[in-house]
BAZA-753849 format. One record per residue: residue number from 1; x negated, y, z of N, C-alpha, C in turn. Coordinates in pm, 1 decimal. Example, Ala and Ser with C-alpha at 12.3 -4.5 7.8 and 13.67 -1.06 7.14 Angstrom:
1/-1319.0/-569.0/780.0/-1230.0/-450.0/780.0/-1320.0/-330.0/780.0
2/-1285.0/-225.0/708.0/-1367.0/-106.0/714.0/-1290.0/3.0/787.0
***
This chain:
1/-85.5/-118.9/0.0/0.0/0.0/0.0/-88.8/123.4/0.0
2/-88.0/215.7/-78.1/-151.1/322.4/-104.9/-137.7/419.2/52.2
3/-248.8/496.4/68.9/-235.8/580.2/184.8/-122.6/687.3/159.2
4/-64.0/718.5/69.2/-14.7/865.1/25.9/155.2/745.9/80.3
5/142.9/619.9/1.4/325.7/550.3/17.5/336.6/542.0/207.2
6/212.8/467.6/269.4/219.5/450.3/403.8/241.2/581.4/456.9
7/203.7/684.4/486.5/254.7/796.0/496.1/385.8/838.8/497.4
8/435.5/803.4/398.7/618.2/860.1/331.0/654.1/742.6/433.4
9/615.9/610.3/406.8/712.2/497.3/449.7/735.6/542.1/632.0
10/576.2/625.5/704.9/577.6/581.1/816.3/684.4/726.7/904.4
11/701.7/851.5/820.9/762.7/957.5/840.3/898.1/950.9/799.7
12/925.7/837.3/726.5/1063.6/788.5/715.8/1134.0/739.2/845.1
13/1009.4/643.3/872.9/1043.2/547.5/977.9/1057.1/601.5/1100.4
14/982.5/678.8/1131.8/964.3/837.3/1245.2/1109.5/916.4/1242.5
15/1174.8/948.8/1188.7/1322.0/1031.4/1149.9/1431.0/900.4/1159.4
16/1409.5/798.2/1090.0/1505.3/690.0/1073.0/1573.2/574.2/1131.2
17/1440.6/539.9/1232.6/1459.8/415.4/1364.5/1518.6/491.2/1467.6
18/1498.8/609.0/1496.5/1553.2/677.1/1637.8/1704.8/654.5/1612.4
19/1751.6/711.9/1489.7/1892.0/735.4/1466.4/1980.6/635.5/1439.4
20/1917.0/487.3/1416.5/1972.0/391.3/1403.5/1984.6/316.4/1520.8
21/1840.4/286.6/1619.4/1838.5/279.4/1739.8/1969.9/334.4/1841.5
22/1990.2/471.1/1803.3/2114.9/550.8/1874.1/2235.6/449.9/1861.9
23/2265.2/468.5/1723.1/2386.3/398.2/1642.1/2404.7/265.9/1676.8
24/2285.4/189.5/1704.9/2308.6/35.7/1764.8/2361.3/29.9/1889.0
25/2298.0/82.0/1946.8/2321.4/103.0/2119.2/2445.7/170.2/2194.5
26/2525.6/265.5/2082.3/2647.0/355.3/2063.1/2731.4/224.6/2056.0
27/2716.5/202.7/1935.8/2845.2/50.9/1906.8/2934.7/132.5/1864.4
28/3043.2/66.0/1830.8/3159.2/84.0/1814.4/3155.0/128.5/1675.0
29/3258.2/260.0/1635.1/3293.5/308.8/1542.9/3185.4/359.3/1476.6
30/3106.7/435.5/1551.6/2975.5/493.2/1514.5/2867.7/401.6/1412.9
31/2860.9/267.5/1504.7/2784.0/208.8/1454.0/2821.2/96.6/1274.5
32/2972.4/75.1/1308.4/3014.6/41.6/1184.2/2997.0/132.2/1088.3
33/3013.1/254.8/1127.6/3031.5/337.5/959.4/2905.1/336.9/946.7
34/2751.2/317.0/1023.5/2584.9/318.4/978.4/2656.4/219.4/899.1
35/2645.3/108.8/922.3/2677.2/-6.0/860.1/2752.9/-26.5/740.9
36/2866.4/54.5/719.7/2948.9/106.7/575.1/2887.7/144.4/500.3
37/2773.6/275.8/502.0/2685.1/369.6/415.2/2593.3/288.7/400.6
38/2497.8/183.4/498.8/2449.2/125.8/398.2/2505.5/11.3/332.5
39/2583.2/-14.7/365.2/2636.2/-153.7/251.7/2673.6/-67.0/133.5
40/2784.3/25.8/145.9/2814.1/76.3/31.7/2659.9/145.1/-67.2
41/2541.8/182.1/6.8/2458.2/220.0/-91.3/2391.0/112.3/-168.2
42/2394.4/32.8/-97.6/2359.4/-113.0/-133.9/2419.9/-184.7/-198.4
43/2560.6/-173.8/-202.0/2636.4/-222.8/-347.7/2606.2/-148.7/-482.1
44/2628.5/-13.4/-472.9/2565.9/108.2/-590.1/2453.0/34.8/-646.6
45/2346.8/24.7/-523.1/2176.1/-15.3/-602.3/2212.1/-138.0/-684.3
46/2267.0/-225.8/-587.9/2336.5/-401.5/-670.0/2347.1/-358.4/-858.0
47/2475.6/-282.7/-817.8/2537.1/-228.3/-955.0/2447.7/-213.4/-1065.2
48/2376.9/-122.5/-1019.2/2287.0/-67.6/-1118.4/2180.3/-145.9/-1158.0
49/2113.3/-237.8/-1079.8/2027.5/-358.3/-1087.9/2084.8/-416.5/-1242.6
50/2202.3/-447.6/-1208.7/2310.0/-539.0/-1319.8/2366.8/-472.5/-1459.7
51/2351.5/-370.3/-1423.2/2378.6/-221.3/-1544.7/2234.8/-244.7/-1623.9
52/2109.1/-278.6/-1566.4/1989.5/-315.9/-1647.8/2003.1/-399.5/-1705.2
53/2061.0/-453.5/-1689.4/2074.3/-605.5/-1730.9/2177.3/-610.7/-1870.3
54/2226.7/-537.2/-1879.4/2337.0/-541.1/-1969.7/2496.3/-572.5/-1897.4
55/2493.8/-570.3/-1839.2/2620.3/-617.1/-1779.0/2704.7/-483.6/-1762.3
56/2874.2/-463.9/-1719.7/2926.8/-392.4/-1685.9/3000.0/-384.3/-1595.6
57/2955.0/-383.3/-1454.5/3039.7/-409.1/-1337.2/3157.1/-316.0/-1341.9
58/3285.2/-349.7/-1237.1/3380.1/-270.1/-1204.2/3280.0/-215.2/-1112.3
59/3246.9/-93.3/-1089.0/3167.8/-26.1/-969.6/3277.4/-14.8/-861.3
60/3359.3/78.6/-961.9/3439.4/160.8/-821.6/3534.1/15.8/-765.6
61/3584.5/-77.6/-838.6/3660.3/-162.9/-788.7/3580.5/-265.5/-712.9
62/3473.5/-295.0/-654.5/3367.3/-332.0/-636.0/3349.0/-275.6/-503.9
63/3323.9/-133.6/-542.1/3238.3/-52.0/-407.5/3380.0/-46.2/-291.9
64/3566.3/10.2/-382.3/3621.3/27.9/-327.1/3673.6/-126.1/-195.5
65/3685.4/-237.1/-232.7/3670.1/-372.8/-191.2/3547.6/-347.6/-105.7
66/3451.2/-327.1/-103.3/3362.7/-359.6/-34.7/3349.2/-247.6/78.7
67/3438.0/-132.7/87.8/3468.4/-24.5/176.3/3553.2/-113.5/302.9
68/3689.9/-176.7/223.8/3772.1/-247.8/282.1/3721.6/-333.6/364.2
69/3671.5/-413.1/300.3/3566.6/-546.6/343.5/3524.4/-518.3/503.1
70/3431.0/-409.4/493.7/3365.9/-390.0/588.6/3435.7/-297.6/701.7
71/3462.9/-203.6/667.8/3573.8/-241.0/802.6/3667.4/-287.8/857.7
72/3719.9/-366.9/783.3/3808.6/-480.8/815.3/3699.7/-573.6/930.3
73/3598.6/-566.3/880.0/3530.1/-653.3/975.2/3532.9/-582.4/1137.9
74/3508.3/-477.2/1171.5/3503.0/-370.9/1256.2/3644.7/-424.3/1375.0
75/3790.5/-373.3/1245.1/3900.5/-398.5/1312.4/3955.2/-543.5/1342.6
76/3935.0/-597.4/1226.7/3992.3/-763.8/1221.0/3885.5/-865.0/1266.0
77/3787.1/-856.3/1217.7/3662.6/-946.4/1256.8/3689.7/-994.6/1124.8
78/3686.5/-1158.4/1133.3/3712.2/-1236.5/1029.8/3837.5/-1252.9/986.5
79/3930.7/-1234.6/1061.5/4076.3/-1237.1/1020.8/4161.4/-1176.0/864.5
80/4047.9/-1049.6/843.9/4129.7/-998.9/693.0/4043.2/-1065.1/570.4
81/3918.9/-1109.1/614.3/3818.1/-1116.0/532.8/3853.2/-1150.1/403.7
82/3927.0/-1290.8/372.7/3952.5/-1371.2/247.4/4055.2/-1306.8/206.4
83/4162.4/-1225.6/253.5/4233.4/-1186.2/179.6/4201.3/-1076.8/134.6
84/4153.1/-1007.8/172.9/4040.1/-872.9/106.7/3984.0/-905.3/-42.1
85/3921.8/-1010.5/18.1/3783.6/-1065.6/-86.8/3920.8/-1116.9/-195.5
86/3995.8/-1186.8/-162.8/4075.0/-1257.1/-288.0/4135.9/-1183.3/-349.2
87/4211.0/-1072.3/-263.6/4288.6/-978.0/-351.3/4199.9/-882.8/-470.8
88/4060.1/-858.8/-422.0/4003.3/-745.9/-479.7/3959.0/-867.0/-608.5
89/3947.0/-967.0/-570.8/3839.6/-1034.4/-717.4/3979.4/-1043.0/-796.5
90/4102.9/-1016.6/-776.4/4219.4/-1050.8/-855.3/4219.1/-953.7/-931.3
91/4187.5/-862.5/-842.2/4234.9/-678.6/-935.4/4103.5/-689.3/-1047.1
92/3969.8/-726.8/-990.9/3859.8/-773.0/-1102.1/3902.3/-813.3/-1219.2
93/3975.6/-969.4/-1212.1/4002.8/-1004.6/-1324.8/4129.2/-973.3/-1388.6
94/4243.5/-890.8/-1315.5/4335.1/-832.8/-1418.6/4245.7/-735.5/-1532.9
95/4169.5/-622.0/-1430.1/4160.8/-492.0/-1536.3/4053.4/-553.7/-1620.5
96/3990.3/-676.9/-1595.1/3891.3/-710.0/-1695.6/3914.2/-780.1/-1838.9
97/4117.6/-809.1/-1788.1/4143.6/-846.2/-1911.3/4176.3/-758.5/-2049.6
98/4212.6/-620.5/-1995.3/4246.7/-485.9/-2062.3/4102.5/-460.0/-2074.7
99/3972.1/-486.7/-2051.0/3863.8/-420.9/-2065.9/3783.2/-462.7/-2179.1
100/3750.3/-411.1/-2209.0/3621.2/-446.6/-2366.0/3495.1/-397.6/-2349.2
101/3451.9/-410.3/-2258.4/3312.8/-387.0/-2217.8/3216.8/-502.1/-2215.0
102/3103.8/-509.1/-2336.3/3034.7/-648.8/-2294.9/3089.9/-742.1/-2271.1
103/3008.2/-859.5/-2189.2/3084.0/-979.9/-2172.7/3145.9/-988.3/-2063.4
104/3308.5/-1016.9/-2053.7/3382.2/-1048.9/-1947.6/3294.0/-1130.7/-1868.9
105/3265.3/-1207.3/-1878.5/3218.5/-1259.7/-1775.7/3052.5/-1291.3/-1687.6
106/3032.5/-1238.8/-1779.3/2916.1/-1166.4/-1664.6/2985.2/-1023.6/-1636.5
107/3054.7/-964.3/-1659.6/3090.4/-836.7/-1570.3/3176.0/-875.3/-1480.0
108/3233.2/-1028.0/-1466.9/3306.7/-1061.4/-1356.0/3243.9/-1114.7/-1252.2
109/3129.5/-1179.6/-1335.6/3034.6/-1226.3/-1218.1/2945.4/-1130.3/-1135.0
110/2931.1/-1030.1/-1196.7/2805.6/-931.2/-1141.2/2910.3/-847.3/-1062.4
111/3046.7/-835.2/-1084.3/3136.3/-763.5/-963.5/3143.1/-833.8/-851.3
112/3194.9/-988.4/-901.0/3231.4/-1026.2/-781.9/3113.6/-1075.7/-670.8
113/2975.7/-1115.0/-738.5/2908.4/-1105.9/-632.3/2859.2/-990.5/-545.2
114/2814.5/-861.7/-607.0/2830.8/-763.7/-594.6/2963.8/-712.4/-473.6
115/3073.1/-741.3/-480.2/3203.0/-783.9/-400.3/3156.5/-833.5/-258.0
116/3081.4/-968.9/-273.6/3049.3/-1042.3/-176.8/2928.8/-1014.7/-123.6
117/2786.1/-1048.2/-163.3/2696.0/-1026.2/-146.3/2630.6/-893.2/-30.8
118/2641.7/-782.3/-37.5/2661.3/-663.8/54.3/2738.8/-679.0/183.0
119/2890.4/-637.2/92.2/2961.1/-632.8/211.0/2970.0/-757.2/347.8
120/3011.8/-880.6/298.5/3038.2/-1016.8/389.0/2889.4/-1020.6/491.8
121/2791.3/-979.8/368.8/2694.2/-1029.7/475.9/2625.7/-929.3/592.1
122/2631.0/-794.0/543.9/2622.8/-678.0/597.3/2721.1/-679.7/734.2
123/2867.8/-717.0/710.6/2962.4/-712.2/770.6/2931.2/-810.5/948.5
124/2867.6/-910.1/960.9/2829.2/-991.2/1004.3/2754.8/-935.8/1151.7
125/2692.7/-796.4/1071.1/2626.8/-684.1/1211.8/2681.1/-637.0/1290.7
126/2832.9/-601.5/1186.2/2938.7/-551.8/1333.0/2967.8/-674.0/1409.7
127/3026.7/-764.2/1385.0/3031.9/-868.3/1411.2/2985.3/-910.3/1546.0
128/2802.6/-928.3/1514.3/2717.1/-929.5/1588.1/2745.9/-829.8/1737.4
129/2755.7/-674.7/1687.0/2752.8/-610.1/1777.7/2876.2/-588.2/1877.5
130/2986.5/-657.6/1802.5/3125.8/-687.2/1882.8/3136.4/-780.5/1961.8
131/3063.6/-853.6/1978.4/3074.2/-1025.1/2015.9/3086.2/-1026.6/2150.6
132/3044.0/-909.2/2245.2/3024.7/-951.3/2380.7/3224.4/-871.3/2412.1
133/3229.0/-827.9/2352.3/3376.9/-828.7/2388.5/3468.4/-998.7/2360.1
134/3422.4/-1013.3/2268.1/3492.0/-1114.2/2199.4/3466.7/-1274.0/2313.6
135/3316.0/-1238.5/2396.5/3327.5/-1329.7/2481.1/3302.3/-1295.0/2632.6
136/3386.5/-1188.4/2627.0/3415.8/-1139.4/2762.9/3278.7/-1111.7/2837.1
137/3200.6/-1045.4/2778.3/3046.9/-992.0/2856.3/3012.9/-827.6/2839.5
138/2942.2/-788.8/2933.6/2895.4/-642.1/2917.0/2858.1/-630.9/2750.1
139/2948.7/-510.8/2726.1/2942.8/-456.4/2581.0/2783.6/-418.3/2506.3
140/2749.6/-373.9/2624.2/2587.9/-354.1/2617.2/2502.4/-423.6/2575.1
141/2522.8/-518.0/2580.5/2429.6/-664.5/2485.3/2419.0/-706.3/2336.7
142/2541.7/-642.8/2301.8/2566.4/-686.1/2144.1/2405.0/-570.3/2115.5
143/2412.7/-464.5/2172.6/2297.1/-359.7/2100.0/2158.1/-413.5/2120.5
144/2183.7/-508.1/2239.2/2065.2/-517.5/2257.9/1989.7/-667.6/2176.7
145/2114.7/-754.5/2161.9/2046.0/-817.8/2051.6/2045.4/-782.1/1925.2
146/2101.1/-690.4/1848.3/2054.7/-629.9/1719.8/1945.5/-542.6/1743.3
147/1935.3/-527.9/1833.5/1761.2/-435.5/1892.0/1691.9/-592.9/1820.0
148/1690.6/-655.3/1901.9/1608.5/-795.7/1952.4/1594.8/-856.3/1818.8
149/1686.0/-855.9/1691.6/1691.7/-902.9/1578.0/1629.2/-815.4/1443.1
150/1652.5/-694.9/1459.8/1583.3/-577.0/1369.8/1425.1/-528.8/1435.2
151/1393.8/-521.3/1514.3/1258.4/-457.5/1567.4/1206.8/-616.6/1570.0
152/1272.1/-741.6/1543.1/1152.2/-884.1/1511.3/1118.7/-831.6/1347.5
153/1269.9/-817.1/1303.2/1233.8/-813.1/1133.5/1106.7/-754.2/1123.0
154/1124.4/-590.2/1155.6/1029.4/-522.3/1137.2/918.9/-583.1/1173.4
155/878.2/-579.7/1287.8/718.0/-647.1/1315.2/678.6/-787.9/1227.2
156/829.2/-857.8/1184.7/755.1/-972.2/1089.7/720.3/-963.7/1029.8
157/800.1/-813.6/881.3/731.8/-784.0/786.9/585.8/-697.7/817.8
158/598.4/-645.3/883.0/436.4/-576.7/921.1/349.0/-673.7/920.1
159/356.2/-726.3/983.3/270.0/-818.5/1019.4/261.1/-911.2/910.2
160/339.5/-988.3/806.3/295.8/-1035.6/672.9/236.4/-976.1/603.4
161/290.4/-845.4/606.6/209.3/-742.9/487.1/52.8/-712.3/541.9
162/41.5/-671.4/592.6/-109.6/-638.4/647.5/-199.1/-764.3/705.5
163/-181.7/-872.8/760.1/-278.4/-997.3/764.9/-280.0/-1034.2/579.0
164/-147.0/-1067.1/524.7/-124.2/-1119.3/393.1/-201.4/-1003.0/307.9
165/-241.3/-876.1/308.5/-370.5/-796.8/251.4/-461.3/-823.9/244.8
166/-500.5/-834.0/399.8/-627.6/-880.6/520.0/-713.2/-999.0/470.4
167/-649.1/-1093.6/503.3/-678.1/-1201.2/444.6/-608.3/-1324.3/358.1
168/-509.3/-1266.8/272.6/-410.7/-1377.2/211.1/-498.5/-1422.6/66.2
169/-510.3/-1573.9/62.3/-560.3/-1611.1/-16.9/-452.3/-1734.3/-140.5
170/-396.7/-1765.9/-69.7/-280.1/-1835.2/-96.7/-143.0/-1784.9/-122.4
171/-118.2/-1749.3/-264.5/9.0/-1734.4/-264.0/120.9/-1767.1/-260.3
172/239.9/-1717.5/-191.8/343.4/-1802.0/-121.9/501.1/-1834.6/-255.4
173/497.3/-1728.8/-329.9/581.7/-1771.5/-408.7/607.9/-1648.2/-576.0
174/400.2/-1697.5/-703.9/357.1/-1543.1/-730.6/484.0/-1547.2/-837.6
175/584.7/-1652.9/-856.9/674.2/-1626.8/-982.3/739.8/-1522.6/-978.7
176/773.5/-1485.6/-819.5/902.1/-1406.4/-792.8/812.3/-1278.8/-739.0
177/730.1/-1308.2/-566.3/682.7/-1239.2/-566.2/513.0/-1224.7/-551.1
178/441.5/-1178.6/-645.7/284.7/-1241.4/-671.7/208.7/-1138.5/-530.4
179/256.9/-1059.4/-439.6/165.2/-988.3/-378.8/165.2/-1075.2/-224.5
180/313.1/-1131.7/-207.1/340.0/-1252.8/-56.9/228.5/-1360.0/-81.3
181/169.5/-1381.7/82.1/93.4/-1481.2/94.4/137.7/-1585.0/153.0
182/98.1/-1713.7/203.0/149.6/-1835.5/296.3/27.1/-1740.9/416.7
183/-60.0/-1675.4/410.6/-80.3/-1616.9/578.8/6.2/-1522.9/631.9
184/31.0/-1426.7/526.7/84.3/-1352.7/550.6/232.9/-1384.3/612.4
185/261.8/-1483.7/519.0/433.2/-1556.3/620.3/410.0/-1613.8/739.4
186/280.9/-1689.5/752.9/260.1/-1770.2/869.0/271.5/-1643.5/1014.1
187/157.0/-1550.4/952.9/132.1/-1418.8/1057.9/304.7/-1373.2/1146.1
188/372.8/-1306.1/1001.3/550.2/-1339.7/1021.9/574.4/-1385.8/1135.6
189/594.5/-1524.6/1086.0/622.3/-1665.5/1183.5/545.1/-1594.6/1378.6
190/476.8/-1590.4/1361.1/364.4/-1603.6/1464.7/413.1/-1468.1/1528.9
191/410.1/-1377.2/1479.2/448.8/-1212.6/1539.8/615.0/-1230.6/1604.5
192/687.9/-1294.5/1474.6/815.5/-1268.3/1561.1/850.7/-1395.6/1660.3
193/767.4/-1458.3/1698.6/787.0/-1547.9/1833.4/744.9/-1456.6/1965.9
194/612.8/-1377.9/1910.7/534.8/-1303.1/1984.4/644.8/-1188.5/2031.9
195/703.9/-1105.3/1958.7/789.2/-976.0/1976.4/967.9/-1073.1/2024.1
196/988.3/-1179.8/2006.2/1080.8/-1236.4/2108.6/1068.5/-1242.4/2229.5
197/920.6/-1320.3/2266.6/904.1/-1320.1/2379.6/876.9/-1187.9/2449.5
198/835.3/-1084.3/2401.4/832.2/-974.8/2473.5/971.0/-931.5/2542.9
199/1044.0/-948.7/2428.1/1130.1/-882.5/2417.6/1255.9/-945.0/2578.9
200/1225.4/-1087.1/2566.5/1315.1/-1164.0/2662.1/1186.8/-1170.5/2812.9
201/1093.9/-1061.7/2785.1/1057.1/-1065.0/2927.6/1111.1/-933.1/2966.6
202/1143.8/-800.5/2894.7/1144.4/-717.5/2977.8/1262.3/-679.8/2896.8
203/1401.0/-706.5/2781.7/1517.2/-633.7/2770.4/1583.5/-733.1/2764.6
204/1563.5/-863.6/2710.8/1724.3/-975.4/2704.6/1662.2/-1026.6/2834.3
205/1796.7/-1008.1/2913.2/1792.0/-1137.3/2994.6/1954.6/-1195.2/2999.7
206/2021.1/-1155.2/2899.0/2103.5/-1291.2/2870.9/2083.0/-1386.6/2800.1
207/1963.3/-1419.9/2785.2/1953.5/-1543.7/2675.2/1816.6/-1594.5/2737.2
208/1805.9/-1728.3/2732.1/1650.4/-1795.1/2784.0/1581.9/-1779.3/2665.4
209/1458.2/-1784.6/2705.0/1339.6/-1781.1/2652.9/1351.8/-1853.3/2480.6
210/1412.0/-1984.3/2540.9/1449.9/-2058.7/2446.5/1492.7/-2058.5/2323.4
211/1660.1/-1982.6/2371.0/1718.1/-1912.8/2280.6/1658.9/-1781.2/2192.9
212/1576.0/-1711.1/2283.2/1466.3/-1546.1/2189.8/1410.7/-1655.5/2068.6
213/1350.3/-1758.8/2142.6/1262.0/-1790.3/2002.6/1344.6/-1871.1/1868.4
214/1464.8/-1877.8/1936.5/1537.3/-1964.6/1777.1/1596.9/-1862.8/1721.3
215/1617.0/-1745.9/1785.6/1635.2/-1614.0/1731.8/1541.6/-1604.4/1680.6
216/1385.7/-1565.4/1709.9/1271.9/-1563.1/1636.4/1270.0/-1623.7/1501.0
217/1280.0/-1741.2/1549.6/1255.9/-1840.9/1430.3/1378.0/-1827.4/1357.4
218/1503.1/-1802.0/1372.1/1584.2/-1721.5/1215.7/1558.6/-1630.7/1167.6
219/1480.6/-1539.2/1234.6/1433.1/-1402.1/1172.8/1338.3/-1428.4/1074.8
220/1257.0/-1516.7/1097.8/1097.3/-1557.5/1036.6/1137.6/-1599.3/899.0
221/1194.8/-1676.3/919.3/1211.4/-1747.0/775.7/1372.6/-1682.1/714.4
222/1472.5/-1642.9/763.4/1544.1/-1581.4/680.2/1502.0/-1442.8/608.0
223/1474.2/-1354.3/694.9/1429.8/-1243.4/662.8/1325.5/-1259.9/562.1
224/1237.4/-1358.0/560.5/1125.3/-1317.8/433.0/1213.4/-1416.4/333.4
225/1300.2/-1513.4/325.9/1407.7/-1575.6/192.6/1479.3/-1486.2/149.9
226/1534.0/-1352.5/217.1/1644.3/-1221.3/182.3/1528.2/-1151.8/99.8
227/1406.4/-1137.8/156.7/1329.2/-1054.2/90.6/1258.0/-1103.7/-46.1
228/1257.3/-1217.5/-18.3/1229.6/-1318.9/-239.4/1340.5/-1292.0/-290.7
229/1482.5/-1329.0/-192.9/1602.3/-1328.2/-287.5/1580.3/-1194.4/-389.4
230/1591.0/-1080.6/-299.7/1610.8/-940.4/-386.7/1501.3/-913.9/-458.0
231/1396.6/-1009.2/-417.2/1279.7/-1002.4/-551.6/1282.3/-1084.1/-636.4
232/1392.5/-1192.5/-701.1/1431.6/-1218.4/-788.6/1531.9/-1104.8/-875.7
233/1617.9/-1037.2/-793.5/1713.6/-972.2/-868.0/1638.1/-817.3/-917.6
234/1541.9/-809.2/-782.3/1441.3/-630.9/-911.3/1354.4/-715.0/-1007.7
235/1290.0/-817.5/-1047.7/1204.1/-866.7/-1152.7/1313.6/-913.0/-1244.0
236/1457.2/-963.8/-1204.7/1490.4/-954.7/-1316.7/1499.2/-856.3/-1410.2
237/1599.2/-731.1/-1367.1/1614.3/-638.7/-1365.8/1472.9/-580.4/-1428.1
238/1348.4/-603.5/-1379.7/1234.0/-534.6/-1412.2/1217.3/-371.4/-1376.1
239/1232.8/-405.7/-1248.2/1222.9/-266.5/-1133.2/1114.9/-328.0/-1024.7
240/1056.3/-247.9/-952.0/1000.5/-272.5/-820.5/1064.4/-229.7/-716.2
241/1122.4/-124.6/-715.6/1272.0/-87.1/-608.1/1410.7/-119.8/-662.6
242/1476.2/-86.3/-560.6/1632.1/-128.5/-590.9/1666.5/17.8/-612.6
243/1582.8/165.4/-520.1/1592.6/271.6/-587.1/1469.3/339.0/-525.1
244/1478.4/471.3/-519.9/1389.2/530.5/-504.3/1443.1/634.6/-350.5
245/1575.1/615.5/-324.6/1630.7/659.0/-232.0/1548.1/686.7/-71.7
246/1497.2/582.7/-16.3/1389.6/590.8/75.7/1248.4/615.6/38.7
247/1189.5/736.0/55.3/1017.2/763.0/25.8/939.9/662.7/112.9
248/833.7/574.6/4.3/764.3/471.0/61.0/822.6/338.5/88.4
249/1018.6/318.4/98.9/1013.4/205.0/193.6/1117.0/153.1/17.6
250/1190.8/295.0/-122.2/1212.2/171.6/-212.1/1371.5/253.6/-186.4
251/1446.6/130.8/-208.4/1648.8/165.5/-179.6/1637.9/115.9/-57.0
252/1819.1/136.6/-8.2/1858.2/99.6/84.8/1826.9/-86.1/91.5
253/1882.6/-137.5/-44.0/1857.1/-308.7/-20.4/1704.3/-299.9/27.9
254/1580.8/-291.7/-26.7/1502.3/-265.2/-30.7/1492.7/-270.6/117.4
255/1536.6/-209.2/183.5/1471.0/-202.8/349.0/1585.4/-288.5/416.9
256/1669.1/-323.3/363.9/1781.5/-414.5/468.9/1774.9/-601.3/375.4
257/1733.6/-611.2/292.2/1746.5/-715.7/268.8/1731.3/-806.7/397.3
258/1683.0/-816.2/453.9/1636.2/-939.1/585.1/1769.3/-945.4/653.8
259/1800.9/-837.5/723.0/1910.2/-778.4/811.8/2074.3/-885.2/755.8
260/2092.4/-891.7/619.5/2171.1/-932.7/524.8/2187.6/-1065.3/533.6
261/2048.0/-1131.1/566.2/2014.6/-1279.7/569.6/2037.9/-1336.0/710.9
262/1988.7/-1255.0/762.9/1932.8/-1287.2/958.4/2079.9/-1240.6/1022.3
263/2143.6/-1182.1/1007.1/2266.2/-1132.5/1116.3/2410.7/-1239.2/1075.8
264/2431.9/-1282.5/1002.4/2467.1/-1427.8/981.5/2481.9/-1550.2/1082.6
265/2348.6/-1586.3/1045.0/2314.6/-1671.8/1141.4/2290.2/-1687.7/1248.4
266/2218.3/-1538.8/1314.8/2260.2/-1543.4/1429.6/2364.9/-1517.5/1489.9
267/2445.3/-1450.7/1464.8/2595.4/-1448.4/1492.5/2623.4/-1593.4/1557.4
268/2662.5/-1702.0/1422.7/2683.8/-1757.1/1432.4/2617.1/-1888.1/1511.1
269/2461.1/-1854.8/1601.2/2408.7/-1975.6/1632.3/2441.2/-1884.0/1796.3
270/2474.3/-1761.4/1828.5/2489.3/-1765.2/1965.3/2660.4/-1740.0/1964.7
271/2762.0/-1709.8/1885.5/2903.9/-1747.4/1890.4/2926.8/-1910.8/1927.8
272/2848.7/-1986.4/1846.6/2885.8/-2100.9/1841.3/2785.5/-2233.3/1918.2
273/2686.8/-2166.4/1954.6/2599.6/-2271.2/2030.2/2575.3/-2229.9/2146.9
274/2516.5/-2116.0/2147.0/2480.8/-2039.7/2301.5/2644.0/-2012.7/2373.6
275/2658.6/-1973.4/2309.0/2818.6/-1918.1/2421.9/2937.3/-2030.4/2361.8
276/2890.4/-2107.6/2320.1/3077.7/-2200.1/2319.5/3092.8/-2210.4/2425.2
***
């Protein structure tokens, strides 16, 4: 990374973590609509990825669904989800039958994942950050494990990128992305066990030790699979960002891909394993 991008990336990050930090820890309404703006910028970048491509998404029918989507998640949880998602891919394929744009069907496909892709999985954070209502615990915790899940991301990717500079000799996957190393993932691996355990000595103490590190260990390896995924879709595309929107750090996907992958699963491994 050039000294002039580390710079932009790190004065981004200086203005940008405080205010999200706030927004996590706020909860509620506050923190869903962070969560709206970036999904919704993150559907836009999607779009346009696919606009390279030749394709012709419904944008607005797309972005507007994926507005719904996500706060439906906020108010309903999972309850509106499929009918959201089903109704909007319906309205997809009515107006796509009146449409003559390119090929129907890659413009149905690049909507409707586009549809899904962002919003459902984005959606997953509120989710996350609702949960201690949902199982009758201090509200205060949902923030503190999306603390516990975003500040691993971060230090995982740091920590790949700079050992995987340092010393990466082995590349981990150069079809998709030729600059990732297997040290640099290993380092990953190794940091976010390291920044779990910190983390469950002096801010979680609702969860054992145990549990930080299988949190860890979804962060490790989802977060750098979110981050190949979307480096299949900019090399298709034949971009290196998704935009140029963040100085140094790229688009919004661009800096949340992991987040997309990782809040998923954990959701679902302390809804359904830790707290059944």
């Amino acid at each position: 990374m050039e000294l002039k991008k580390l710079g932009l990336r790190v004065l981004v990050a200086i203005f940008g973590a405080p205010l999200i930090i706030f927004l996590v820890l706020k909860g509620g309404l506050p923190f869903a609509i962070l969560v709206l703006v970036i999904n919704l910028v993150s559907q836009h970048e999607f779009f346009r990825l696919t606009e390279s491509k030749g394709m012709q998404p419904l944008k607005s029918v797309g972005m507007l669904g994926g507005f719904a989507i996500t706060i439906s998640f906020y108010y309903y949880g999972l309850q509106m989800l499929w009918v959201l998602t089903l109704s909007t891919f319906y309205c997809i394929l009515l107006i796509e039958l009146f449409r003559n744009k390119g090929s129907a069907t890659l413009n149905i496909a690049a909507t409707a994942w586009g549809l899904f892709y962002p919003p459902v999985f984005f959606g997953f954070m509120i989710l996350l950050r609702e949960l201690p209502l949902e199982l009758n615990m201090d509200y205060q915790l949902g923030g503190r494990w999306i603390l516990l899940m975003l500040i691993t991301i971060w230090i995982c990717d740091t920590a790949a990128y700079f050992v995987g500079k340092a010393v990466g000799k082995h590349k981990l996957y150069s079809r998709i992305s030729p600059h990732k190393t297997v040290e640099g993932a290993i380092a990953g691996v190794l940091f976010s066990f390291i920044t779990a355990y910190i983390f469950h000595l002096s801010y979680i103490k609702s969860l054992t030790l145990f549990q930080c590190m299988v949190i860890a260990l979804i962060v490790a390896v989802m977060s750098q699979l979110g981050d190949l995924v979307e480096s299949v879709f900019k090399r298709d595309a034949g971009v290196k960002d998704s935009s140029s929107l963040l100085p140094g750090h790229g688009g919004m996907l661009d800096r949340f891909d992991a987040p997309l992958f990782v809040a998923p699963l954990v959701y679902f491994y302390l809804k359904f394993i830790v707290f059944v």
